[in-house]
LUMGU-534488 format. One record per residue (C-alpha): residue in one letter; x, y, z. Coordinates in steps of 0.5 Angstrom, whole numbers, plus 500, padded with zeros to 3 digits. Example, Ala and Ser with C-alpha at 12.3 -4.5 7.8 and 13.67 -1.06 7.14 Angstrom:
2
A525491516
S527498514
//
This chain:
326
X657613322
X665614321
X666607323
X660605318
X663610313
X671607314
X669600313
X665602306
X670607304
X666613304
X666620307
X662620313
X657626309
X656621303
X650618308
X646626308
X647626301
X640628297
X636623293
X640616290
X648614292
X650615284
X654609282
X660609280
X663605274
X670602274
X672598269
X676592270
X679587264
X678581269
X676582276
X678579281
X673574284
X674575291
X677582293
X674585286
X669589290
X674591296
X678594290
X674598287
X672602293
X679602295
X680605288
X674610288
X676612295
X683615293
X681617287
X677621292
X682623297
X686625291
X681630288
X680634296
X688634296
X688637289
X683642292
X687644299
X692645295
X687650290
X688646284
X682642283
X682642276
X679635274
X681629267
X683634261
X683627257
X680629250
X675624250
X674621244
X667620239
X666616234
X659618230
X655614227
X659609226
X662603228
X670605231
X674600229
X682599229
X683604224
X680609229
X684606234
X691607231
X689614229
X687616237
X693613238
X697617233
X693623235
X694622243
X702621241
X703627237
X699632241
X701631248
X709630245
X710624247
X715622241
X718617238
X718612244
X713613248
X714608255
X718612258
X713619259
X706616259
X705616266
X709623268
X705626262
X698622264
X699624272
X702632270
X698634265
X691630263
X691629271
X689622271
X690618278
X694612276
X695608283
X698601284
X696595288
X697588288
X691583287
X691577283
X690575276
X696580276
X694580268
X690585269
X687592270
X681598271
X680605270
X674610272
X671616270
X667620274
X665628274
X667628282
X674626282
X675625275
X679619271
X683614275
X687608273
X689601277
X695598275
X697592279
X703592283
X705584282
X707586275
X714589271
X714595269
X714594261
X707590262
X704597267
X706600260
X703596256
X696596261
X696604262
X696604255
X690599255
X686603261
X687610257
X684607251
X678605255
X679613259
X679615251
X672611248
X669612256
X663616252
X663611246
X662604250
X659606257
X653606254
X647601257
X646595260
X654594259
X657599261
X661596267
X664591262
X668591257
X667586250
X672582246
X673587240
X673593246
X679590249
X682588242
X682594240
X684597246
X691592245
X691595238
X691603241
X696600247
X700597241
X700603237
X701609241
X708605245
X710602239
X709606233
X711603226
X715608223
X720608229
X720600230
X722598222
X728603224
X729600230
X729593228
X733595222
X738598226
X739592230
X739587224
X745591222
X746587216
X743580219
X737576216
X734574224
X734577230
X735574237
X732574243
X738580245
X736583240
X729583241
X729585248
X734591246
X729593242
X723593248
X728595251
X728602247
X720603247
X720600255
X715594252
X715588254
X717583249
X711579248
X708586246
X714588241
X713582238
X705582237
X707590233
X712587230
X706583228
X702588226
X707592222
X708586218
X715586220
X714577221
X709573220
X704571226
X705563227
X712565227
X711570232
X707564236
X712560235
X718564238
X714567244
X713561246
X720558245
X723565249
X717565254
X721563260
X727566258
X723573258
X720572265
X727572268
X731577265
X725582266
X724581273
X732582275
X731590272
X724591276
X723596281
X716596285
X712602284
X709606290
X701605291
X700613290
X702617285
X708622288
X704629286
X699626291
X704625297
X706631295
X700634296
X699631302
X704633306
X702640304
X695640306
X697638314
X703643314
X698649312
X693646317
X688644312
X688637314
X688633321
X695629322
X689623323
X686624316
X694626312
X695618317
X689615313
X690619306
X698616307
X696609309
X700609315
X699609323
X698615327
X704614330
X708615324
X704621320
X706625327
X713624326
X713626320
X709632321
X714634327
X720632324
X720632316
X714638315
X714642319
X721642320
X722643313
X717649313
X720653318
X727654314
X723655307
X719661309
X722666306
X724662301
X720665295
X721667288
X718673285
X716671277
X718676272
X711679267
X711676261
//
């Protein structure tokens, strides 16, 4: 039964669970055709192991993401732009968002953002679900300004979880759902205000803007620069065949000097290695099970019991701080 359960990626108790298994909706932009499935499960599975994680560690507090609502209307892109301002202004994330929307998502909303590598890389998920709470993919292959862009893509969509999940298609997303998804991304990391000053900034006198200037000023929201350039858009700052002709012209130029300034990201988030580490110190987890959550060998997870962990615990015991009463 444990081996059924690993090759499904599931507890081995899921197969004693009452009544029907629930199904679980993951969201994709596009899914990759062969290995889509396999990601999903793979998703849902750390999700899950995220989830137990936060309770061993008696903090099992799930999404505090305040979903969105639309009425009995339709929800357009002015509704968009204002989530995006909402979201921005009560979660404090400033003039220029890129740089803290993931630590803000992680630590505060509690969403699980891991990161894989599959192919077409142009693309992303997300889940929601009352067992492990909310959850984004993003892929690995891609450089840290476009990841930007796709966190704010998928929270949108965490965001209108009730306002679009609804019905036979739930599981998929239209062409306005995704535009307006764009929109809200564009919105809450570029907001308009900040741009036009940014941009005027650089200009310092000038009629046009290089592509230095260009990337300098994605530089400052942590965008890309096809990203900036599209708000620039939306923010009536250029035209949109100029904005097509230009990117098209800077497309190879963008690609190289991106890739000299990236880093790759670790698949699981490090409140969730931190909490790993804690569970099998204080014994509440096996060193098989802290090897699989690790996704490392046995081998590999004993020495880090041994020699980093328990180590570690040792010397921190009577490290304790007493909080002064408010």
């Amino acid at each position: 039964m444990v081996k059924i359960a690993d090759a499904v990626r599931r507890r081995p108790d899921f197969f004693f669970e009452a009544g029907e298994p629930q199904q679980e909706v993951v969201l994709w932009r596009e899914k990759p055709a062969d290995s889509g499935g396999q990601i999903e499960l793979q998703l849902i599975e750390l999700a899950g192991q995220y989830q137990r994680l936060e309770q061993c560690a008696g903090n099992p507090t799930l999404c505090e993401l305040p979903l969105a609502s639309s009425g009995s209307r339709p929800f357009g892109y002015a509704d968009a732009e204002r989530l995006a301002h909402d979201f921005r202004k009560s979660h404090s994330l400033g003039e220029r968002p890129g740089g803290t929307l993931l630590r803000v998502l992680e630590e505060v909303c509690r969403v699980k953002v891991f990161h894989l590598p599959f192919e077409p890389s142009g693309t992303a998920a997300c889940t929601l679900d009352e067992r492990y709470g909310a959850a984004i993919l993003l892929n690995s292959n891609n450089i840290r300004w476009r990841r930007n862009f796709d966190l704010a893509h998928e929270l949108f969509h965490l965001l209108t979880w009730k306002i679009f999940r609804v019905g036979e298609s739930a599981s998929v997303a239209s062409d306005d759902e995704e535009k307006l998804a764009n929109c809200f991304a564009g919105s809450l990391l570029v907001p308009p205000e900040p741009l036009k000053l940014s941009v005027a900034s650089q200009q310092n006198g000038k009629r046009v803007l290089d592509f230095d200037d260009l990337f300098e000023v994605a530089r400052q929201f942590d965008v890309s620069v096809q990203a900036l350039v599209w708000q620039m858009v939306s923010s009536k700052l250029i035209e949109k065949p100029k904005a097509v002709e230009m990117l098209a012209k800077i497309e190879g130029k963008v690609e190289q000097w991106e890739r000299r300034r990236d880093e790759a990201p670790p698949t699981r988030p490090i409140r969730f290695e931190a909490l790993a580490r804690e569970a099998v110190g204080k014994g509440m987890i096996g060193t098989g099970v802290f090897a699989k959550y690790m996704g490392i060998s046995r081998r590999a997870a004993m020495k880090i019991v041994e020699t980093e962990i328990y180590a570690g615990m040792e010397h921190e015991a009577n490290a304790e701080v007493e909080i002064a009463d408010s």
